[in-house]
Structure formats: C-alpha cells, structure tokens
C-alpha positions as CSV (number, residue, x, y, z in Angstrom):
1,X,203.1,53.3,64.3
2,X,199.6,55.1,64.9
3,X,198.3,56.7,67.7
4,X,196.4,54.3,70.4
5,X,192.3,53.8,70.4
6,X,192.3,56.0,73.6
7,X,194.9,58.9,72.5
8,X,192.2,59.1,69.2
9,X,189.9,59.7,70.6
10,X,191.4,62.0,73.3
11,X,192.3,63.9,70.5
12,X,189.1,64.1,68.6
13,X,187.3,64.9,71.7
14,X,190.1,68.2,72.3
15,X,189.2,69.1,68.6
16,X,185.8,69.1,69.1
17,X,186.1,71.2,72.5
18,X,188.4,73.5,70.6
19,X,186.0,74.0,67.9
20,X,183.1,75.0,69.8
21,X,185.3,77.7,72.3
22,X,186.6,79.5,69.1
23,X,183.0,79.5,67.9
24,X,181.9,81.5,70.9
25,X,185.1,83.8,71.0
26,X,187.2,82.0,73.8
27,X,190.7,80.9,74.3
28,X,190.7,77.2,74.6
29,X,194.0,75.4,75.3
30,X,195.7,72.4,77.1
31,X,195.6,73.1,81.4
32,X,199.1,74.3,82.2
33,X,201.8,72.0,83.5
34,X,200.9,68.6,84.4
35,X,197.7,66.9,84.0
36,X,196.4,66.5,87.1
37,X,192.6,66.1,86.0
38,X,191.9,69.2,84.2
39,X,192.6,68.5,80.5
40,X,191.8,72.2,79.0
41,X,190.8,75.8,79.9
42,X,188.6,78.2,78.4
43,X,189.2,82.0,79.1
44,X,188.1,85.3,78.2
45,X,190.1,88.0,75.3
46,X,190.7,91.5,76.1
47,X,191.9,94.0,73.7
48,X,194.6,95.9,74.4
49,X,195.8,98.2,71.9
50,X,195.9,96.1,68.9
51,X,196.6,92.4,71.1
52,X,193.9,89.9,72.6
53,X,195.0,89.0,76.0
54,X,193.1,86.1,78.4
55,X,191.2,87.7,81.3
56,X,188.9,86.0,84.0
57,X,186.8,84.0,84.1
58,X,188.3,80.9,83.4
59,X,186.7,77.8,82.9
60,X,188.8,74.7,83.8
61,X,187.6,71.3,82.0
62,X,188.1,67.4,82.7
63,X,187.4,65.7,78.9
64,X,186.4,62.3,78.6
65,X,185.5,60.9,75.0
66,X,183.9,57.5,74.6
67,X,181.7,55.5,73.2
68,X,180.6,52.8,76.1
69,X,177.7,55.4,77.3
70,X,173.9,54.3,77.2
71,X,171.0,56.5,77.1
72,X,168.5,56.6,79.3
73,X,165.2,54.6,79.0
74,X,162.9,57.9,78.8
75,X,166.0,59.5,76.1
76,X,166.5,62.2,78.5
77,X,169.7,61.5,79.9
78,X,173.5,60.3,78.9
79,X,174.7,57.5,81.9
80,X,178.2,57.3,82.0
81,X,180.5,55.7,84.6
82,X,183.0,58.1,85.5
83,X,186.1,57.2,87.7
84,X,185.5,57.4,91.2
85,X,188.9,59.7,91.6
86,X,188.0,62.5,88.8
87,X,184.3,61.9,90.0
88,X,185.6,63.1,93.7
89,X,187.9,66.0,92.4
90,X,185.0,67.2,90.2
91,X,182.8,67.3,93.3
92,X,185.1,69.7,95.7
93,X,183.3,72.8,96.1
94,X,186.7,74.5,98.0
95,X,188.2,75.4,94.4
96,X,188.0,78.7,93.1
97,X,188.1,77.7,89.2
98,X,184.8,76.0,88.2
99,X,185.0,73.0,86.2
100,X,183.0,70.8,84.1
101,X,183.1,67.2,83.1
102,X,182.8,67.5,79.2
103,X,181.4,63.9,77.8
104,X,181.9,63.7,74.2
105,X,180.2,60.6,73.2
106,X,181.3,58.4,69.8
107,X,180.0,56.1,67.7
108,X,181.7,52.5,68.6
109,X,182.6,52.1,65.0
110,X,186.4,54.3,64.6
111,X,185.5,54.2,61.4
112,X,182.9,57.1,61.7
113,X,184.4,59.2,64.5
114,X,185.8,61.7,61.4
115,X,184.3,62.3,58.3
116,X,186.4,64.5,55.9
117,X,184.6,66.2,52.5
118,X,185.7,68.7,50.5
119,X,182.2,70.6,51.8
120,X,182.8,69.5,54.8
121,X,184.1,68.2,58.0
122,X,182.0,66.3,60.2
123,X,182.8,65.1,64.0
124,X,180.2,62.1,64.9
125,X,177.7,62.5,67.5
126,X,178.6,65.3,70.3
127,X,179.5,66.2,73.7
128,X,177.8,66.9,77.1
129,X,179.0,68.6,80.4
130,X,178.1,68.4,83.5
131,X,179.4,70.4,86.7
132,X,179.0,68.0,89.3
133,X,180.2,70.3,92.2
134,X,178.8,69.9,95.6
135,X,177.7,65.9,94.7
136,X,178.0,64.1,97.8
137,X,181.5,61.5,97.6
138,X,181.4,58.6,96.0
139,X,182.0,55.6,98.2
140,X,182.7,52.9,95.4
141,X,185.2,51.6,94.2
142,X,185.9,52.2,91.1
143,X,183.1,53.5,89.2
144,X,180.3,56.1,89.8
145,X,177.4,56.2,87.7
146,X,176.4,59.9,86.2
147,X,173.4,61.1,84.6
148,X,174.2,63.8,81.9
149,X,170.9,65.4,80.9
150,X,171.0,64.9,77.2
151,X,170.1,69.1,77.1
152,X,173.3,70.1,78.3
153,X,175.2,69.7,75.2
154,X,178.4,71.2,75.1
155,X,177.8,74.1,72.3
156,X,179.3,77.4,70.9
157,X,175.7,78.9,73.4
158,X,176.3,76.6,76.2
159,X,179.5,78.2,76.8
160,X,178.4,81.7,76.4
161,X,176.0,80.7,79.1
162,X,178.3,79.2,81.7
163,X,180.9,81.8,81.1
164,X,178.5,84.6,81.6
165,X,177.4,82.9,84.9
166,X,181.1,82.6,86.0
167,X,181.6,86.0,84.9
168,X,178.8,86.8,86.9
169,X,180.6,84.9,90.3
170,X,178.2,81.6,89.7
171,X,179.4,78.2,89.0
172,X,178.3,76.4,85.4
C-alpha cells in the first residue's frame, strides 16, 4: 500500500522546505509535539566547542503543497484558498514566534512532482510564503482567498532575509 495523494505531496513539499533551509545554513525540522498548525521550524546554529547547537530566532512555518492554485491575470500573484481556521491562526499578531504560510505549488500531473537523474534531482515548480500577520479575520466560512505575490518565493535568500529581520526583532 502507497502513501495517499495528500501525504505525497506533504512530503515533497517538507523536502523541498528542507532543502532550501540547509542551503542557507539553518536547522529545519518537524514543529515539536503535536501539529497544531505549524508543520516545521527553521532555527539558527551556534558553535560551541566543536557542536552546532539551535539558537533564536526561530521561524515557525504552516506548509501547504498543492496544485489547485491559479495565477493571477497580470502574472503577478499566486491565489490560493487557504482554510479559514489556519488563515485565522496565521493572522494573530499576540504570538511571539513569527510564522509564514509556505505555498509550494505542483504541477496537477503526480507524474512530474519528482524527477530523478543520475545528474540530477529536480522538484517541479516551487514554493511561496507569505506572513499574513495582522490580516483582519476572516468571516467566511470555509475558505479565504490569498494573494501570494509570485516575488516572494520561498528560496535559500529569502530565508536569509526573513531570518535576519527576526534576528533583527521584525516579523518576515
């Protein structure tokens, strides 16, 4: 028996996450104890003596991987629909730890979410993040609709630069 469409792509989308912390230097690793809408957080290494240990900041992230995203009409922009309850404990600006809704967007086809060469490995298409902290609630339903501009990919640079503005006592 295989994995479901939905733990797949979960996965993928932790892989990708994973491989662009260790790019910039950071720890990346599943949110500890239950998953209560952070999925994985990205700290800081100190040495100390001849060990790496995590040190502030930290970075706490809510990962969604999918393909049923559009792009806007002037290509600028990601729209997603994000659940109302992840979109309303994204928004809370009372919690110390920033976090980011990382988006990583797949082709519809399974069949090209993993390419595997002997040159190579390639993950299709990418991901996005977006802090949505300080967003005014969401009174739907179910849904809310979120733009993602389509320059806020989630990279081995993007993180350098929200970590530094963490670092710094900002928010992403």
């Amino acid at each position: 028996m295989s994995l479901t469409r939905e733990h797949t792509q979960e996965s993928l989308s932790f892989a990708y996450i994973s491989a662009v912390a260790a790019k910039a230097g950071y720890n990346c690793g599943p949110f500890p104890g239950y998953d209560y809408g952070i999925d994985l957080q990205i700290s800081c290494l100190e040495q100390i003596g001849r060990k790496k240990v995590p040190r502030g900041p930290i970075l706490w992230i809510q990962v969604k991987a999918s393909y049923n995203f559009t792009i806007s009409a002037d290509d600028n922009h990601i729209i997603y629909d994000l659940k109302v309850d992840t979109y309303n404990m994204l928004i809370r600006e009372d919690q110390d730890t920033p976090a980011i809704l990382v988006l990583y967007c797949m082709p519809s086809d399974e069949d090209k979410w993993l390419s595997i060469y002997e040159n190579c490995t390639a993950l299709r298409h990418c991901g996005y993040w977006l802090s949505l902290r300080g967003m005014p609630d969401s009174t739907n339903e179910a849904t809310q609709r979120i733009l993602i501009p389509k320059k806020q990919r989630f990279t081995d640079s993007s993180l350098q630069s929200i970590m530094t503005r963490i670092e710094g006592g900002g928010y992403p």
